[in-house]
MDTraj code that builds the backbone (N, CA, C; nanometers):
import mdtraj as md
import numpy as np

residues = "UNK UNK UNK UNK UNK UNK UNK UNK UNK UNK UNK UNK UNK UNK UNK UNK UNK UNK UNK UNK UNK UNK UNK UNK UNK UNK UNK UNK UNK UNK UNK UNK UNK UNK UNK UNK UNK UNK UNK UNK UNK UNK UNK UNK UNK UNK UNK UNK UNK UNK UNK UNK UNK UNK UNK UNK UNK UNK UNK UNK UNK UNK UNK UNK UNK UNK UNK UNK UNK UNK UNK UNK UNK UNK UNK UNK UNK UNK UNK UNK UNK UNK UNK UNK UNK UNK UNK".split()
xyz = np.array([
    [10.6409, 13.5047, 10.1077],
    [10.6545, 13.5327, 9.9667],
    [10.6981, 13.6769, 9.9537],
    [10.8078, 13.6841, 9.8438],
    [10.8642, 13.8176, 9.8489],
    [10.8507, 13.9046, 9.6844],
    [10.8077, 14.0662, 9.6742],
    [10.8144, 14.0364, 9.5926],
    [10.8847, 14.1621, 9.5651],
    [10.9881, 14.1727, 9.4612],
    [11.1063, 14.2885, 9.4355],
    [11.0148, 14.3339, 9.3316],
    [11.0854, 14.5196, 9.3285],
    [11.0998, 14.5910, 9.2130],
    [10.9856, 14.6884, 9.2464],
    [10.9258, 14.6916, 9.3636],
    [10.7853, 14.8256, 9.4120],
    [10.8487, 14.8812, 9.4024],
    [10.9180, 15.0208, 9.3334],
    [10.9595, 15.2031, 9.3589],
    [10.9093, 15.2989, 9.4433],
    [10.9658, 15.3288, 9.5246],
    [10.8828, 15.4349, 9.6110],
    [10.9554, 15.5262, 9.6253],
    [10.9790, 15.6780, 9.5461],
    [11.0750, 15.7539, 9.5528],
    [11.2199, 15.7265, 9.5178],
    [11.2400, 15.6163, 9.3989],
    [11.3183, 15.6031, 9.3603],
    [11.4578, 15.4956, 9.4202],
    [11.3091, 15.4313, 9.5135],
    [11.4114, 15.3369, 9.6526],
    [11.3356, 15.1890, 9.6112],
    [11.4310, 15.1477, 9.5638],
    [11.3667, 14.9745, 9.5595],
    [11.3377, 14.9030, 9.6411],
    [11.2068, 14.9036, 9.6986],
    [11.1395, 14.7978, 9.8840],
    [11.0706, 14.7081, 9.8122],
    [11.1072, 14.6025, 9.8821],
    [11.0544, 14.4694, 9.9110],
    [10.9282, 14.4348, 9.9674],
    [10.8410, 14.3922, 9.9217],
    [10.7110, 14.4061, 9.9905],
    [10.7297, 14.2322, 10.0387],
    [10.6594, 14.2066, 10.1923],
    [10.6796, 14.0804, 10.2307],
    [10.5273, 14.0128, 10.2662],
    [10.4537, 13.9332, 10.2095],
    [10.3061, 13.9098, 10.2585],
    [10.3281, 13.7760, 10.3119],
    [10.3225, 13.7676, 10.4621],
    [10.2901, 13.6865, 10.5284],
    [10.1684, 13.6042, 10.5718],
    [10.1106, 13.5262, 10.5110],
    [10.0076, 13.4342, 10.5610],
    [10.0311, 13.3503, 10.6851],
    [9.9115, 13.3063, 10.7481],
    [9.9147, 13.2239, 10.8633],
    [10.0414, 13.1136, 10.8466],
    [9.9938, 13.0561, 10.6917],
    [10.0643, 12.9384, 10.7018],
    [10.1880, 12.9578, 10.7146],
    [10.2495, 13.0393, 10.6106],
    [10.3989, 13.1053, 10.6323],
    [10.4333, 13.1234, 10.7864],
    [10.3797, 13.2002, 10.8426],
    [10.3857, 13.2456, 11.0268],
    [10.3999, 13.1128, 11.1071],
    [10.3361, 12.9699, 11.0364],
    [10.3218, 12.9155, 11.1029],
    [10.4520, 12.8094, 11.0832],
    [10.4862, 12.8164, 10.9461],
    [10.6102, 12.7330, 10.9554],
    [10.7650, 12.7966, 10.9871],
    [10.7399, 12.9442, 10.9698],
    [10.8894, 13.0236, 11.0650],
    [10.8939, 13.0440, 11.1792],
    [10.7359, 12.9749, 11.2235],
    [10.7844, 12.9861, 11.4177],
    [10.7904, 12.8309, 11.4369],
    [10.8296, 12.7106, 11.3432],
    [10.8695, 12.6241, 11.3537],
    [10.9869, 12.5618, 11.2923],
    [11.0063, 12.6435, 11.2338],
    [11.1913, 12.6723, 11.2086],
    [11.2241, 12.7222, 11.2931],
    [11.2166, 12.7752, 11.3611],
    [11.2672, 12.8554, 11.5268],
    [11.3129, 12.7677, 11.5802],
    [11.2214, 12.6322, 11.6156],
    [11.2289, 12.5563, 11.7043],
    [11.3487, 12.4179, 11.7113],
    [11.3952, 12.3592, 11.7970],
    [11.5199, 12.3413, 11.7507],
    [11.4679, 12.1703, 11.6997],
    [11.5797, 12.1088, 11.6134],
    [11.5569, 11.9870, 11.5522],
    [11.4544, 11.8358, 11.6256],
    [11.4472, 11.8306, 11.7292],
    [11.4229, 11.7363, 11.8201],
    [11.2527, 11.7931, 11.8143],
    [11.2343, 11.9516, 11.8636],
    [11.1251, 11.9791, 11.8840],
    [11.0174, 11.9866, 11.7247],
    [11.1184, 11.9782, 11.6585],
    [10.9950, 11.9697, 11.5308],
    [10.9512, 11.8528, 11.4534],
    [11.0546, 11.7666, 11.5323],
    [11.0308, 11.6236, 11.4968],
    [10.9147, 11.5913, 11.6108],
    [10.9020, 11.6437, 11.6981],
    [10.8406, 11.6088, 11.7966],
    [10.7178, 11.6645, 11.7334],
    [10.6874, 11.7907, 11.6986],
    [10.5680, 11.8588, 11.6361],
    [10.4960, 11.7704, 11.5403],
    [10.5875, 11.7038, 11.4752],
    [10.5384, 11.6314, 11.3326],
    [10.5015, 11.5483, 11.3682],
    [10.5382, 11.4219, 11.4563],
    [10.4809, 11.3286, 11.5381],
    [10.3028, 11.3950, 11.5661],
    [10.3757, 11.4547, 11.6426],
    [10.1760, 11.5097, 11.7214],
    [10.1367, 11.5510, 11.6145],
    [10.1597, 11.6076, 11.4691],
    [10.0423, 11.6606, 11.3791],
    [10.0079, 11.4687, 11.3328],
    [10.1116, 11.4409, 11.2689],
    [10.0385, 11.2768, 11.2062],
    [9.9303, 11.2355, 11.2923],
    [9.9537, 11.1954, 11.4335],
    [9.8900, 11.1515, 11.5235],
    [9.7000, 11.2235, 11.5211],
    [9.7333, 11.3018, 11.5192],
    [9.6133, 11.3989, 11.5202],
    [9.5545, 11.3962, 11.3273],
    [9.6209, 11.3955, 11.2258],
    [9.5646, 11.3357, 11.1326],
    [9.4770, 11.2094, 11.1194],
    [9.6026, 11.1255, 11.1991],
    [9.5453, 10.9855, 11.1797],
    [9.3625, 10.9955, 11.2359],
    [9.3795, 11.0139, 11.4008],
    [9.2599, 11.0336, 11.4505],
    [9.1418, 11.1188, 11.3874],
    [9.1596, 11.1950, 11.3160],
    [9.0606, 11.2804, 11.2668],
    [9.0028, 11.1817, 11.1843],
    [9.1250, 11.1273, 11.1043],
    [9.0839, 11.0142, 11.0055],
    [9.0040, 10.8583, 11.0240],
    [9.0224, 10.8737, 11.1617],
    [8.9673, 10.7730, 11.1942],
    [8.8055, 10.8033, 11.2420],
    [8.7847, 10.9272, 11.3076],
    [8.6979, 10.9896, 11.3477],
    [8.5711, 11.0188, 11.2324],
    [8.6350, 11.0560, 11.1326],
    [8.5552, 11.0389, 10.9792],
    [8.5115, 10.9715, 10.9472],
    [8.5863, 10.8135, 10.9568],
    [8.5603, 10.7005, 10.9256],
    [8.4787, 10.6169, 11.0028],
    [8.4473, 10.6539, 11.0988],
    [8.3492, 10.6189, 11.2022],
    [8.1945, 10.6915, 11.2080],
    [8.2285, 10.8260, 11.1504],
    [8.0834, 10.9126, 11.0906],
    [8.0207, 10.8493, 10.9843],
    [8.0930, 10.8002, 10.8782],
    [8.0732, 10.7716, 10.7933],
    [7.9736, 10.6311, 10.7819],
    [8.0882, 10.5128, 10.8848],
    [7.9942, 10.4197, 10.9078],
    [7.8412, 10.4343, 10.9405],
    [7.8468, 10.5271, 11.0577],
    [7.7205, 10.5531, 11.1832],
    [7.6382, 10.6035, 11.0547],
    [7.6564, 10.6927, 10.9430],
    [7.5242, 10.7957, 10.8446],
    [7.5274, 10.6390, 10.7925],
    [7.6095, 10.5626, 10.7539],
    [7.5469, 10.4474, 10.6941],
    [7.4966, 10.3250, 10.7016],
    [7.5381, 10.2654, 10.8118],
    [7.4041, 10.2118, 10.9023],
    [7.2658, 10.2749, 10.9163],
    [7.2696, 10.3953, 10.9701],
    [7.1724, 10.4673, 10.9794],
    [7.0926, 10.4699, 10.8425],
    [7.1771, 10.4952, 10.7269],
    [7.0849, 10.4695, 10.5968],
    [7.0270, 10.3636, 10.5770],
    [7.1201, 10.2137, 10.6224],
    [7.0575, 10.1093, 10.6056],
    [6.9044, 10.0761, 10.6285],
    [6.9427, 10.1150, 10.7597],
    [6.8088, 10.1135, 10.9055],
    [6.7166, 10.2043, 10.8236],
    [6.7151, 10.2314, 10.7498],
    [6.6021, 10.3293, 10.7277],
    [6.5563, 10.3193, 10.5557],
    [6.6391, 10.2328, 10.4996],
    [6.6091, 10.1003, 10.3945],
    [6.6863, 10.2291, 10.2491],
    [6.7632, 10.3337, 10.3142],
    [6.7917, 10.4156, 10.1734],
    [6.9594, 10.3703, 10.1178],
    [6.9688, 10.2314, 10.1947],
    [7.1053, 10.1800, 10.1553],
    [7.0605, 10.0324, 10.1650],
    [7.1326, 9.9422, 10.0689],
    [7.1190, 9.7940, 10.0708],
    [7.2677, 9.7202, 10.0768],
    [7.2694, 9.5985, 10.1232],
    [7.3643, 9.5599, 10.0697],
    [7.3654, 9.4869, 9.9716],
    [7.5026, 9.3781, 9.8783],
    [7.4723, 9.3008, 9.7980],
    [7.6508, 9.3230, 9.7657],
    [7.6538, 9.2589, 9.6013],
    [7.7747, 9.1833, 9.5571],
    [7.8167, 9.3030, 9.4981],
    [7.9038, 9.2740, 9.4482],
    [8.0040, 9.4113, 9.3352],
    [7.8868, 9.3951, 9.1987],
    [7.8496, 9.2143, 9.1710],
    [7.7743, 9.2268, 9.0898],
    [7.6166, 9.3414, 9.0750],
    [7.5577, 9.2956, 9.2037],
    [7.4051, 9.3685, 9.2372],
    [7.4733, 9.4966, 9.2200],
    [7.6126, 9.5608, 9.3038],
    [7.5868, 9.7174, 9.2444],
    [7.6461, 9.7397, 9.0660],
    [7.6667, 9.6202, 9.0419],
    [7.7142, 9.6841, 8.8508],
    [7.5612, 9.6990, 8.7771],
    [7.4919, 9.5566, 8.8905],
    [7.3345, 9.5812, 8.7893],
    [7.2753, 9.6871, 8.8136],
    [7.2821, 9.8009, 8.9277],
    [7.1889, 9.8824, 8.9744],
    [7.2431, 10.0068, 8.8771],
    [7.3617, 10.0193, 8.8673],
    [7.4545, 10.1157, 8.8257],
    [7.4263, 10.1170, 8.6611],
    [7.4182, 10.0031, 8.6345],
    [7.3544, 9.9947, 8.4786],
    [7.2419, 9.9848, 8.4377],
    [7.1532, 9.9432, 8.5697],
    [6.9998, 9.9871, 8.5281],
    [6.9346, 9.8017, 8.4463],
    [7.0223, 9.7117, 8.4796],
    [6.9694, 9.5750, 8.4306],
    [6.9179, 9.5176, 8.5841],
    [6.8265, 9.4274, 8.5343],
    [6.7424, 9.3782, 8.6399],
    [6.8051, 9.2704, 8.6573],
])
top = md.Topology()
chain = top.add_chain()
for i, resn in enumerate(residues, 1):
    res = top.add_residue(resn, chain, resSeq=i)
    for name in ("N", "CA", "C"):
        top.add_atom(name, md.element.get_by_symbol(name[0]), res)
traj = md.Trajectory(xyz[None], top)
């Protein structure tokens, strides 16, 4: 991100603030077409898995809730009645 019009002695400079993320996508513009297709591959891949990895925590805390009676199962109906408070 760039931003014009700082004065410093009557000399118009450009101030340039680079963040990680910025740093991180001009050293992947560097890289030539093949290799950043290749990059993007391995980031999805590594999304997916995280995502899957979540989704597997998620199960395990909720079993685990089951097992321990602070989760039930039942119909879409049983959770509209619980959710509305009718018996």
């Amino acid at each position: 991100m760039s931003q014009r019009g700082n004065r410093f002695g009557g000399i118009d400079m450009e101030l340039t603030v680079s963040t990680p993320f910025q740093q991180a996508l001009d050293a992947v513009e560097r890289l030539p077409a093949e290799d950043q297709e290749t990059l993007v591959d391995i980031i999805r891949r590594r999304l997916i898995e995280q995502r899957r990895a979540e989704i597997a925590r998620n199960a395990q805390a909720t079993l685990q809730a089951f097992r321990e009676g602070r989760a039930s199962c039942g119909t879409v109906d049983d959770l509209r009645r619980d959710l509305l408070g009718k018996p």
